[in-house]
ZAKELUM-671348 format. One record per residue (C-alpha): residue in one letter; x, y, z. Coordinates in pm, 1 decimal. Example, Ala and Ser with C-alpha at 12.3 -4.5 7.8 and 13.67 -1.06 7.14 Angstrom:
BEGIN
rest;xx;yy;zz
A;1230.0;-450.0;780.0
S;1367.0;-106.0;714.0
***
This chain:
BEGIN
rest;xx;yy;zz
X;-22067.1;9731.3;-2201.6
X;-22417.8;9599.3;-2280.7
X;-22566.4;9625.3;-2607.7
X;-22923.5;9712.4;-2734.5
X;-23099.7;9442.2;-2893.0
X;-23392.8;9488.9;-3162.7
X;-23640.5;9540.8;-2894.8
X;-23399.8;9790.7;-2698.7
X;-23401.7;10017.9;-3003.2
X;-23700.2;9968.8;-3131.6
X;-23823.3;10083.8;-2781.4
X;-23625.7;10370.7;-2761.5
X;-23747.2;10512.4;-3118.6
X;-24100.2;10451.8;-3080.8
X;-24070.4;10667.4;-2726.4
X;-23910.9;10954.1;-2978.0
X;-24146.4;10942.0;-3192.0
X;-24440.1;10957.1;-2919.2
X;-24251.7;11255.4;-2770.0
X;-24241.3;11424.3;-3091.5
X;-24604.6;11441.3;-3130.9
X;-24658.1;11548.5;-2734.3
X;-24400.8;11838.9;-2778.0
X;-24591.1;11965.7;-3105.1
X;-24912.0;11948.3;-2930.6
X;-24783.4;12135.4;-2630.4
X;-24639.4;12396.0;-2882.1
X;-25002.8;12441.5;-3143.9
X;-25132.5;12489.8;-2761.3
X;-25342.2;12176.5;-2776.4
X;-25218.8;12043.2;-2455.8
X;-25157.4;12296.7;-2126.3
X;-24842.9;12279.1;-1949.2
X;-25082.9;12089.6;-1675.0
X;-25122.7;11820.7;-1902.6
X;-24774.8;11834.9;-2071.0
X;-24603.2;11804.9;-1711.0
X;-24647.2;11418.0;-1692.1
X;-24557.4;11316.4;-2032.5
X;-24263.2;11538.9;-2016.6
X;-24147.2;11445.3;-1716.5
X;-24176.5;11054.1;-1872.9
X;-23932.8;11180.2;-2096.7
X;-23662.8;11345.6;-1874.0
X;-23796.9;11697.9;-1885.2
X;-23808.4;11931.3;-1626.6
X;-23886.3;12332.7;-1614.4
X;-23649.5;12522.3;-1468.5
X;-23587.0;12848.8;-1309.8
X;-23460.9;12991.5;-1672.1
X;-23539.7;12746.0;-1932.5
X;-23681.1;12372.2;-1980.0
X;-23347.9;12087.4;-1870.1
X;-23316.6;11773.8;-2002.1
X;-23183.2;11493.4;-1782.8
X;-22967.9;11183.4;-1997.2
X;-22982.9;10851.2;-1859.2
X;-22633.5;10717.5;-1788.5
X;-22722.4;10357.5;-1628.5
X;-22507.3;10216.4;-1385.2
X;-22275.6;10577.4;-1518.0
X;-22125.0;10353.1;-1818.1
X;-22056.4;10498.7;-2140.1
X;-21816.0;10488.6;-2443.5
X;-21640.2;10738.4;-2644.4
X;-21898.8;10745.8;-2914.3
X;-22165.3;10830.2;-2664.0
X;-21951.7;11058.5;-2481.1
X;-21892.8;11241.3;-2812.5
X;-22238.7;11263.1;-2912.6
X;-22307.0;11457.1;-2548.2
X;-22052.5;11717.1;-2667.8
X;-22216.3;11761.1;-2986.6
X;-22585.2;11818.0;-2837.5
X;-22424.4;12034.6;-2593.4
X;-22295.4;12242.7;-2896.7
X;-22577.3;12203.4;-3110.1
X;-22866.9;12237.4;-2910.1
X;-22777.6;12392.3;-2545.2
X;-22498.1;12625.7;-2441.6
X;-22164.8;12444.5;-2487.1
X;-22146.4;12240.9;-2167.1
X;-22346.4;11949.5;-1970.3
X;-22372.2;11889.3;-1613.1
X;-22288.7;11578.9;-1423.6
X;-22510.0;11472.8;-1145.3
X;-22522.2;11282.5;-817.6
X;-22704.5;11019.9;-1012.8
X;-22442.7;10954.5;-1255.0
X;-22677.8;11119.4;-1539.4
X;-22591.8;11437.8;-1772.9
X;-22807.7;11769.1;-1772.8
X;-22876.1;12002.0;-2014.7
X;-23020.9;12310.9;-1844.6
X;-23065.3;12513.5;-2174.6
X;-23232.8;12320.9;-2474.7
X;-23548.8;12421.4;-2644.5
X;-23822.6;12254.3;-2614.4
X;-23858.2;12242.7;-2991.6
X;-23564.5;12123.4;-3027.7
X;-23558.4;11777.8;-2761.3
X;-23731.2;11569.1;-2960.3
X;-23447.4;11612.9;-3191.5
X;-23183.2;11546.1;-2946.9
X;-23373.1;11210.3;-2792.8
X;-23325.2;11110.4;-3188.5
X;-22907.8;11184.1;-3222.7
X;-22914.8;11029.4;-2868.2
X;-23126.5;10699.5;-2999.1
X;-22882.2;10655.1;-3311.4
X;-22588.4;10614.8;-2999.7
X;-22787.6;10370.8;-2774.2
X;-22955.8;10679.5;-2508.4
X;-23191.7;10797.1;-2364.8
X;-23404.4;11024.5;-2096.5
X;-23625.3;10747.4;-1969.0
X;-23616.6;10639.5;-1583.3
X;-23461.6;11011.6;-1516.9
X;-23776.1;11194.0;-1376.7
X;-24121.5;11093.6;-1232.9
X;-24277.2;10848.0;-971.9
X;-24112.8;10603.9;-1132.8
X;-23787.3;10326.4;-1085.7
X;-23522.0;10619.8;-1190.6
X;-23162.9;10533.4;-1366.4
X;-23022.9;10255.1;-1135.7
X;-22700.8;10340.4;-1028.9
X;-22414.3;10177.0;-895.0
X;-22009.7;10200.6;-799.9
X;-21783.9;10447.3;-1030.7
X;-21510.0;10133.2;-1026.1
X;-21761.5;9835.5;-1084.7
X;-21600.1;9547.0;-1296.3
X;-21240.6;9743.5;-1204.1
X;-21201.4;9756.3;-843.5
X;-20937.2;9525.4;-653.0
X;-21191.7;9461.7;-390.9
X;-21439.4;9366.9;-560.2
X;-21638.6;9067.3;-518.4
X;-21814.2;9070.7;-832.2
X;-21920.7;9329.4;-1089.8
X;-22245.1;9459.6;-990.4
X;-22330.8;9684.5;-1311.6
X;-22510.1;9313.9;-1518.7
X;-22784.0;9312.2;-1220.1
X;-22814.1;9679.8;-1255.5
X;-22912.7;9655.2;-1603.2
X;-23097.8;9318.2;-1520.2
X;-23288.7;9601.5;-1251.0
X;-23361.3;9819.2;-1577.6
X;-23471.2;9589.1;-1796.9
X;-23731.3;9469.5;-1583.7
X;-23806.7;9811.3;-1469.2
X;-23857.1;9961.3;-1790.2
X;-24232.1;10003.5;-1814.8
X;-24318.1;9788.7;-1553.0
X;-24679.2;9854.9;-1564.7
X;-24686.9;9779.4;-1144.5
X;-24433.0;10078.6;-1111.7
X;-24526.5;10360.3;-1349.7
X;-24677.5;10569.1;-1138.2
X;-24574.6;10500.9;-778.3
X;-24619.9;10696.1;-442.9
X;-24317.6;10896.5;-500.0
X;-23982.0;10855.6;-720.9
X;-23768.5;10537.6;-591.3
X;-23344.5;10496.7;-640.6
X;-23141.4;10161.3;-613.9
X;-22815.6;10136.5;-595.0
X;-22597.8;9823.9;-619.8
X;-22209.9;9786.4;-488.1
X;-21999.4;9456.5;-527.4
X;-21733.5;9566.9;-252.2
X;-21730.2;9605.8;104.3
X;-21605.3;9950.3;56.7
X;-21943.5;10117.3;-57.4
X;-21875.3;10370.0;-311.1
X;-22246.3;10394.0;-436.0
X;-22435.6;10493.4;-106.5
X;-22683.1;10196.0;-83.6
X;-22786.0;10288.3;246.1
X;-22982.9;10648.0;136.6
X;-23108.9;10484.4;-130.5
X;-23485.7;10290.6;-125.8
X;-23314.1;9991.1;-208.7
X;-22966.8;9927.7;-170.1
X;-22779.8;9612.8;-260.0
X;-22485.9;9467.1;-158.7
X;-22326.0;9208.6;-406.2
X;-22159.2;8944.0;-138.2
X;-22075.9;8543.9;-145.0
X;-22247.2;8310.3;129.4
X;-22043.4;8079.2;332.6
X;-22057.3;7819.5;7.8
X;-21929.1;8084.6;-254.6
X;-22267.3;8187.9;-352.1
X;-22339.7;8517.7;-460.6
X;-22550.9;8687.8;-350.0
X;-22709.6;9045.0;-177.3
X;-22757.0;9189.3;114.4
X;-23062.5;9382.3;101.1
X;-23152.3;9745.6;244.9
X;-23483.0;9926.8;247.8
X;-23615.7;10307.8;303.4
X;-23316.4;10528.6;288.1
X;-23330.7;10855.6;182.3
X;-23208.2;11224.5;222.0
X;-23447.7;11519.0;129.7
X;-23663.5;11702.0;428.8
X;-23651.0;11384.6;616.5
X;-23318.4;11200.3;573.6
X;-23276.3;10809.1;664.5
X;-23041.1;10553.7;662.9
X;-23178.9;10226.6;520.7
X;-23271.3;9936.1;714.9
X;-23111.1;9572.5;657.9
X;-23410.8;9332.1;597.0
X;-23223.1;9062.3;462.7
X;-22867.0;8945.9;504.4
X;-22824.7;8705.2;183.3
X;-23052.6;8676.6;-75.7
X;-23014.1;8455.1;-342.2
X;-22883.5;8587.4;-709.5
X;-23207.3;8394.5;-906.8
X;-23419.3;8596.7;-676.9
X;-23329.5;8950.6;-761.3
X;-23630.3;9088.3;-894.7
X;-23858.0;8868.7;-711.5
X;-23793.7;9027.5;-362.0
X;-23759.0;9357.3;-550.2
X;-24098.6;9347.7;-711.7
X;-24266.9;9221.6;-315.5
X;-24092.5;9506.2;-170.3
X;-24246.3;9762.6;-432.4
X;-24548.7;9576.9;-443.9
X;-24560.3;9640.4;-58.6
X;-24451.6;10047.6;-102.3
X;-24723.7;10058.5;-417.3
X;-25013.9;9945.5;-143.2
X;-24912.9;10096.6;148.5
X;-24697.5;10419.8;79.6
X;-24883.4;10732.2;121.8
X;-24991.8;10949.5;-194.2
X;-25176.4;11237.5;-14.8
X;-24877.2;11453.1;51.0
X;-24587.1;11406.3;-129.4
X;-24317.6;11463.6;139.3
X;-24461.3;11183.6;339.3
X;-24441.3;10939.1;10.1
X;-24098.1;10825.1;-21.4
X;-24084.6;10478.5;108.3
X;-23843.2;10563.0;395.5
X;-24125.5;10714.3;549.9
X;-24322.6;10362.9;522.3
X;-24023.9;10163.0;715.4
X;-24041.0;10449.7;991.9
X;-24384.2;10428.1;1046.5
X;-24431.5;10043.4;1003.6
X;-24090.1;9991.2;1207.2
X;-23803.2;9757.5;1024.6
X;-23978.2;9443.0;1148.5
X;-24343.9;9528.8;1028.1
X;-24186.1;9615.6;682.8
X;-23944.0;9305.2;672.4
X;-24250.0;9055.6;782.9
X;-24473.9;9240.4;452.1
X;-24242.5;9227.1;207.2
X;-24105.1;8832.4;298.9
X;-24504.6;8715.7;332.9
X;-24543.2;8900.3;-54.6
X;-24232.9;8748.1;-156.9
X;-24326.7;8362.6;-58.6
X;-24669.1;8426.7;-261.9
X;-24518.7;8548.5;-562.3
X;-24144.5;8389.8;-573.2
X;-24212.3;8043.6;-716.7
X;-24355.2;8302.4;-1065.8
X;-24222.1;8331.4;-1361.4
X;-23992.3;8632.3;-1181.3
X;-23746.6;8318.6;-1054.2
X;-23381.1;8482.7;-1264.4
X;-23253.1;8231.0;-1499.6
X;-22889.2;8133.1;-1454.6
X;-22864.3;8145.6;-1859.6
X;-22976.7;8513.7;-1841.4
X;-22749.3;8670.8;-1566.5
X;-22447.8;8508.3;-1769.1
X;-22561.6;8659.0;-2095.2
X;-22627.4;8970.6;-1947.9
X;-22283.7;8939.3;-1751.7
X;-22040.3;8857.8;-2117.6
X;-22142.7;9208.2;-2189.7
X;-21958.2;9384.3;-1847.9
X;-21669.5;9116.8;-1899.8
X;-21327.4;9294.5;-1914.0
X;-21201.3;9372.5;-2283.1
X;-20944.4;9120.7;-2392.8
X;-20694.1;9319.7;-2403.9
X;-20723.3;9397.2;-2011.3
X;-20412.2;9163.3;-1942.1
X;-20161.7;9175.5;-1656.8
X;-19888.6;9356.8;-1723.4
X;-19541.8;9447.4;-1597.7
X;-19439.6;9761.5;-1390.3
X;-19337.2;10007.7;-1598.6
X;-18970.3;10089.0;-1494.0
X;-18979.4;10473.2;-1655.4
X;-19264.6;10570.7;-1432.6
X;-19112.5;10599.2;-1117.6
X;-18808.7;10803.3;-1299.1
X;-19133.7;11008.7;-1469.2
X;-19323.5;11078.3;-1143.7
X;-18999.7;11186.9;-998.7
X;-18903.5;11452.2;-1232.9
X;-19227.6;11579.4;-1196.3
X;-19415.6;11694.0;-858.9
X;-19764.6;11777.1;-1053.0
X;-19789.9;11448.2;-1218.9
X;-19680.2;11246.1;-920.5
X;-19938.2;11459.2;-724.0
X;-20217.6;11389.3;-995.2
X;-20151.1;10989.4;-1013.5
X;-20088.0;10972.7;-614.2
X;-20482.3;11144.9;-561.3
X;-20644.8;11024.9;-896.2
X;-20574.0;10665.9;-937.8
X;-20712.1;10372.9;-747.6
X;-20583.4;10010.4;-775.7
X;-20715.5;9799.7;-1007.9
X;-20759.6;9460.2;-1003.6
X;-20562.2;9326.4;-1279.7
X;-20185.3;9441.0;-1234.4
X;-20007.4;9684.6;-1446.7
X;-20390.9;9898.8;-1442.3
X;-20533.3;10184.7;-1230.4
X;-20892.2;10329.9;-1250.6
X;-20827.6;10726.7;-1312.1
X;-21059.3;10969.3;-1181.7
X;-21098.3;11257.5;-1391.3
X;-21211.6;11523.4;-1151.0
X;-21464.3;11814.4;-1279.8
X;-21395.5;12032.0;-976.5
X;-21148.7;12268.4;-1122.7
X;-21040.4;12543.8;-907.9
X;-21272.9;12801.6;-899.5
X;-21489.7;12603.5;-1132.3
X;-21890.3;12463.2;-1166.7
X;-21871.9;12098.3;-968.0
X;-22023.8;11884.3;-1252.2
X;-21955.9;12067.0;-1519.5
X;-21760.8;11993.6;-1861.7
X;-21738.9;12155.9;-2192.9
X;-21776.3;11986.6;-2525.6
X;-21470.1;11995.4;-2575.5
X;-21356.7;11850.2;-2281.4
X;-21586.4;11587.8;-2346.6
X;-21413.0;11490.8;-2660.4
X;-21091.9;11549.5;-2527.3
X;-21192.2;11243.6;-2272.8
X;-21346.4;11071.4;-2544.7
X;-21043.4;11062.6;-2728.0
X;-20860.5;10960.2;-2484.8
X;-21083.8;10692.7;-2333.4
X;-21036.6;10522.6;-2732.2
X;-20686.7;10568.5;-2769.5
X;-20579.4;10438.2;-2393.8
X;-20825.9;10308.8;-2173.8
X;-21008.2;10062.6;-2373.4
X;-21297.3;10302.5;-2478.9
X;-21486.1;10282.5;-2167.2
X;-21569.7;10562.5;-1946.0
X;-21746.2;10571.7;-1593.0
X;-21984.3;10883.9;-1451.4
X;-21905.6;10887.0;-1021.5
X;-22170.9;11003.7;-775.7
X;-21963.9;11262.4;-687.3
X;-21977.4;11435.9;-1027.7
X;-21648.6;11330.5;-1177.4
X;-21554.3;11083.9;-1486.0
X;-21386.4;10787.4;-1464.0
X;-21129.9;10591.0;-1692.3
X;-21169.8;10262.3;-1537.2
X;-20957.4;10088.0;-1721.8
X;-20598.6;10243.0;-1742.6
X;-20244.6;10089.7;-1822.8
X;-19983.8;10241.8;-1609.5
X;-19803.1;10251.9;-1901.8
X;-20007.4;10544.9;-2068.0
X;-20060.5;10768.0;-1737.3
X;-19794.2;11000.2;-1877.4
X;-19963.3;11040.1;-2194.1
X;-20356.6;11031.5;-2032.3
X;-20218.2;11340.5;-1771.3
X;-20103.4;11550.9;-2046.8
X;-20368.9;11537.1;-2251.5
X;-20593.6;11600.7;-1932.5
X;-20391.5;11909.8;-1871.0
X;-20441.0;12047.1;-2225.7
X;-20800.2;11989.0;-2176.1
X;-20827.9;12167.4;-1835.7
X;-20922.4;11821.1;-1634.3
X;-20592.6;11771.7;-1479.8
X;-20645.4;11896.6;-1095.9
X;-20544.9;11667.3;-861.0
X;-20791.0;11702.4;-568.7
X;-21049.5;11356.2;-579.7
X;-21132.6;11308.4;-211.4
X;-20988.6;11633.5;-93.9
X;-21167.3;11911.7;21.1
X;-21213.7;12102.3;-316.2
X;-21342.5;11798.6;-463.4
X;-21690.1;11977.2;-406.3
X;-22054.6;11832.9;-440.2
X;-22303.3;12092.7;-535.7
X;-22618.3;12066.0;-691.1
X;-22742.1;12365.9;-963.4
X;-22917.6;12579.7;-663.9
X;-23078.2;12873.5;-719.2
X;-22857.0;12977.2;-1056.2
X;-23101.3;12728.1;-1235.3
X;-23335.7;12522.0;-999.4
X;-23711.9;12644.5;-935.6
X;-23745.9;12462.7;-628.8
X;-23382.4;12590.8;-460.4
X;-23384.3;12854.8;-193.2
X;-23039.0;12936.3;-248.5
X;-22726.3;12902.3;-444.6
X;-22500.2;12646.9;-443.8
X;-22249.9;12680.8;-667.3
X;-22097.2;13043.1;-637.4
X;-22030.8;12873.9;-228.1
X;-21872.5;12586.3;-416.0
X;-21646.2;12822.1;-610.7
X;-21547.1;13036.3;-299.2
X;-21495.1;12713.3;-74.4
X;-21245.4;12562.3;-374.2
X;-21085.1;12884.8;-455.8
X;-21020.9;12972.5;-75.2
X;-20865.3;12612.4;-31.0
X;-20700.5;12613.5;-382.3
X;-20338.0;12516.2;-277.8
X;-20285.2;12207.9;-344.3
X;-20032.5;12106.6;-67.1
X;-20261.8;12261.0;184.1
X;-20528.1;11999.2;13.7
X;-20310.7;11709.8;91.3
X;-20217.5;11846.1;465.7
X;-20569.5;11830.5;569.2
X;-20645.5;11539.0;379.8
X;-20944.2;11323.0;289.3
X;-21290.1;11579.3;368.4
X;-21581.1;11562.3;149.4
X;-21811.9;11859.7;118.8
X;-22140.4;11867.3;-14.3
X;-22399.9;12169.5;-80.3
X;-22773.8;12157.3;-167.6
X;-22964.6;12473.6;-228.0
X;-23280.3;12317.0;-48.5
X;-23386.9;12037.3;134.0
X;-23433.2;11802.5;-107.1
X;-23068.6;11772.5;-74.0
X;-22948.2;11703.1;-461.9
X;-22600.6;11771.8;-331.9
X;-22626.9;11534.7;-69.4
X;-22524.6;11746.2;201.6
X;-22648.7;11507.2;492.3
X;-22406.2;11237.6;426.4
X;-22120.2;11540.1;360.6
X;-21888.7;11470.4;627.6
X;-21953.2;11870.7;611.8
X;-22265.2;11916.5;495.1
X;-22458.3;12307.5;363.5
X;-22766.5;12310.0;282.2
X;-22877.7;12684.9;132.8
X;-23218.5;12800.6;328.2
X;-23398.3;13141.0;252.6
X;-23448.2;13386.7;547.6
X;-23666.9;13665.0;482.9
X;-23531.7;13739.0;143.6
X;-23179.4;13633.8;216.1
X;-22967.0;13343.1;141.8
X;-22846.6;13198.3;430.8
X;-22638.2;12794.4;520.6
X;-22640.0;12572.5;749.7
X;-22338.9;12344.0;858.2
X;-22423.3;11950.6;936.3
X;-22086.3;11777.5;1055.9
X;-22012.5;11380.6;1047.7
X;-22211.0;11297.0;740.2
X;-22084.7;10960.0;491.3
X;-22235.4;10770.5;264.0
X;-22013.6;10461.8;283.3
X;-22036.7;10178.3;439.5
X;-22040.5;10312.5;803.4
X;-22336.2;10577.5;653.1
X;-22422.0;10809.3;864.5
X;-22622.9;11131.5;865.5
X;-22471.8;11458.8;971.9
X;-22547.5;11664.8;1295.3
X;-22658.0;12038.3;1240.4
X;-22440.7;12202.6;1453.4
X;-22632.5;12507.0;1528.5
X;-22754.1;12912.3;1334.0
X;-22698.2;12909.6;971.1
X;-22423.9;13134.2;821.4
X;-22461.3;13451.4;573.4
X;-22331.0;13439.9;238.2
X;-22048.0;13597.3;364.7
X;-21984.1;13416.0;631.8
X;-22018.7;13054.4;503.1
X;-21658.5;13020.1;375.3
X;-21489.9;13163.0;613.1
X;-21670.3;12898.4;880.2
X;-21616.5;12581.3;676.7
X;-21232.3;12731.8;730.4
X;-21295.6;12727.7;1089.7
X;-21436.5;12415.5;1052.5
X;-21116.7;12250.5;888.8
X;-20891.1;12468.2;1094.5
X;-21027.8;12284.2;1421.4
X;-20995.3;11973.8;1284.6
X;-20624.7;12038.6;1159.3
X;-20557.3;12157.4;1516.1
X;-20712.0;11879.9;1702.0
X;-20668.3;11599.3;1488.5
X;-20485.5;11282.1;1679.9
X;-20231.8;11236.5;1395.3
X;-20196.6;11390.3;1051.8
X;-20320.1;11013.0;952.7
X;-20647.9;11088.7;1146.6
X;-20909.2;11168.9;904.7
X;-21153.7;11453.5;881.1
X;-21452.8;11230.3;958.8
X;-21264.8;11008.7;1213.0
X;-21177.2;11270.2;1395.0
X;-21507.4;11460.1;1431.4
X;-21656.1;11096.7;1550.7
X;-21358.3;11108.9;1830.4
X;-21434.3;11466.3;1899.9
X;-21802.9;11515.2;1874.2
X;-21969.7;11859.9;1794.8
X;-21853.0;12013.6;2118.8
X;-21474.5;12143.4;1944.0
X;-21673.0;12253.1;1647.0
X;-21934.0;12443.7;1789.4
X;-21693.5;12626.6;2011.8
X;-21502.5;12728.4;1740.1
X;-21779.0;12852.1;1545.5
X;-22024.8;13036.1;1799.4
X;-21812.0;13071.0;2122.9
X;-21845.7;12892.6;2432.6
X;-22190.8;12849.2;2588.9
***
């Protein structure tokens, strides 16, 4: 995991500090909430429905059990108990007081985090795959040019205050597990015919009112010029995006208009006048910045552990939880354990304090002390030894984080909606609970098989519901709360936004048509092999939309 140097900290507790004396300015009343909003919003704050929330950056969604413990004691000291993981691998704290943040960005400081890069028109927390530096296919760990990204992004005085917020996301596998393409830069870590690494480079994707799948402008770009071509394309967005209405800002909205060749011809002519700079990335530097993401030492191959088998046998629940939760890992005798947060019944995202220790602890005691945050609002132990599943279940079952549903279809995205969001239109997560408590059986989870869901409470699409491969987005209707189904959504590698399949459902009706939904599939399905998203791309709407509204 990377370290903060002297200038790392130093930064960090002189942006405290400054905070300190905007929050007690905004409390004597010497500053409005007009001229608060900026500097508070520098600083990870937002104003809620209910109360002020206070976003955590989690780069690349990498943290250790010291860290991890310190979130469970702000969210007992200063909030309500709990913290909520998001899309963007952060944490949330929807009920701090304001008096009160400037003392949690201190205990945060003293444990290497922070709030900057969550909020604002500016380069927010880069993000990148849940199983970086684990994965089997894996060409290379992407997570050292993600924190390359925030280093230089970090008060870039170019990027402070751009047209509208801007995400990258970086994956080292073909599989893509980070969503590059609905990001505004996605890269893909890759080696050129001669073994060099390395990215493919996409441009202007996006969800939100106007969703967009990124265009490719590059195919291979060298690894020394990273943030060379990064800084031309934002140099390009910075000149040309549009600031006089903020929907039409987001730099998708540039590519459309300009076209993919327009906006590949900009950013390569800026690129040639600026490349040969100082930006050029020193070899030295990227392997410096890589020792820190290398594999502890005690990450060693390692024999199959004979009792396992006998173990998983004698128990259904813990073969079921190691058959859905684990993913192969690239150095035998490991697995990469996903700790899912969507209980049955439960908040998507959501975790206790004390469930945060309880991972904590074991994240020290069995998995090397590292822990990862998904984009799909779960925790991660990256680094497992078959040898201590046994042990790692139990004490996930004691804590509460045992269910055994990641990629099924209770494994629920859902933003905060209208329980805590000002901008939502509806709520999210009492849908979220129904859906997950009306598909609760877990053999009935592993019949229909691999079917992601995802709910925002408005169109600016938090829970990624256009790459859902069902997809809800919450609208309000003359005082009512009221969802509408997209179908075919991903955000893998074959990305692909979902088609809104026609009215929008009542609160009442929602779950009972996502049923109808999966019930089609089920029934129409070439094989029980043939997934959810496969099938509806065999199928098309027409099955669906039958099912739900009649024939036409």
């Amino acid at each position: 995991m990377y370290r903060y140097d002297e200038f790392d900290q130093d930064f960090v507790t002189d942006r405290v500090a400054q905070f300190r004396d905007q929050v007690n300015r905004r409390l004597s009343g010497d500053l409005t909430e007009d001229q608060f909003k900026p500097l508070r919003l520098q600083n990870g704050v937002y104003l809620q429905l209910h109360a002020y929330m206070l976003r955590i950056a989690v780069p690349y969604g990498t943290l250790n059990s010291v860290q991890m413990r310190r979130l469970a004691h702000v969210a007992r000291r200063y909030d309500r108990g709990y913290g909520h993981f998001t899309t963007r691998q952060n944490l949330q704290f929807n009920w701090p007081k304001l008096s009160d943040i400037p003392d949690i960005l201190a205990e945060l400081a003293e444990v290497e985090m922070h709030a900057i890069q969550t909020s604002g028109n500016c380069i927010r927390n880069v993000t990148a795959d849940h199983f970086a530096g684990a994965a089997a296919d894996e060409v290379a760990d992407p997570r050292p040019y993600a924190e390359i990204l925030r280093q230089w992004s970090s008060l870039h005085p170019e990027f402070l205050f751009l047209p509208r917020k801007f995400k990258v996301a970086v994956t080292g596998a073909e599989r893509d597990r980070a969503a590059i393409q609905v990001h505004d830069i996605g890269l893909h870590l890759k080696r050129d015919g001669n073994g060099r690494l390395g990215f493919a480079v996409y441009v202007g994707g996006g969800q939100g009112r106007t969703p967009m799948l990124a265009k490719k402008i590059r195919d291979f770009l060298p690894e020394e010029d990273l943030l060379s071509y990064c800084e031309a394309i934002l140099r390009v967005y910075n000149l040309s995006g549009r600031r006089d209405n903020k929907y039409k800002a987001r730099i998708k909205i540039l590519v459309h208009e300009m076209g993919a060749e327009e906006i590949t011809r900009q950013v390569e002519e800026e690129w040639e006048r600026i490349r040969h700079g100082a930006l050029k990335l020193p070899q030295g530097e990227v392997e410096r910045i890589r020792e820190y993401f290398a594999l502890p030492d005690a990450v060693r191959p390692l024999d199959s552990d004979p009792a396992l088998a006998v173990t998983l046998a004698a128990d259904p629940e813990f073969d079921a939880w190691v058959r859905q939760n684990t993913d192969p890992h690239a150095v035998a005798g490991h697995v990469s354990a996903t700790i899912s947060l969507k209980a049955i019944g439960g908040t998507p995202g959501d975790a206790t304090a004390d469930q945060m220790d309880a991972v904590a602890d074991l994240a020290e005691r069995y998995a090397y002390d590292e822990i990862r945050v998904s984009h799909e609002q779960n925790l991660i132990l990256p680094h497992l030894p078959e040898t201590a599943l046994r042990a790692v279940y139990d004490g996930l079952v004691a804590a509460g984080l045992a269910t055994a549903n990641a990629g099924l279809v209770t494994d629920i995205i859902a933003c905060p909606g209208l329980d805590y969001c000002a901008l939502a239109n509806a709520r999210s997560i009492p849908v979220a609970q129904r859906i997950s408590e009306r598909f609760g059986d877990i053999a009935r989870q592993r019949e229909i098989g691999e079917l992601k869901i995802k709910i925002s409470g408005c169109i600016n699409a938090c829970g990624h519901h256009h790459v859902g491969h069902i997809g809800i987005l919450g609208v309000e209707k003359k005082g009512e709360e009221f969802y509408q189904i997209s179908l075919g959504g991903s955000g893998d590698e074959a990305a692909s936004i979902g088609d809104i399949i026609g009215r929008g459902f009542s609160t009442e009706e929602i779950v009972d048509a996502v049923e109808t939904i999966v019930d089609t599939y089920v029934a129409q399905r070439a094989s029980p092999e043939e997934t959810f998203l496969a099938a509806y791309r065999r199928l098309g709407q027409a099955p669906f939309k039958e099912a739900l509204y009649g024939a036409a």
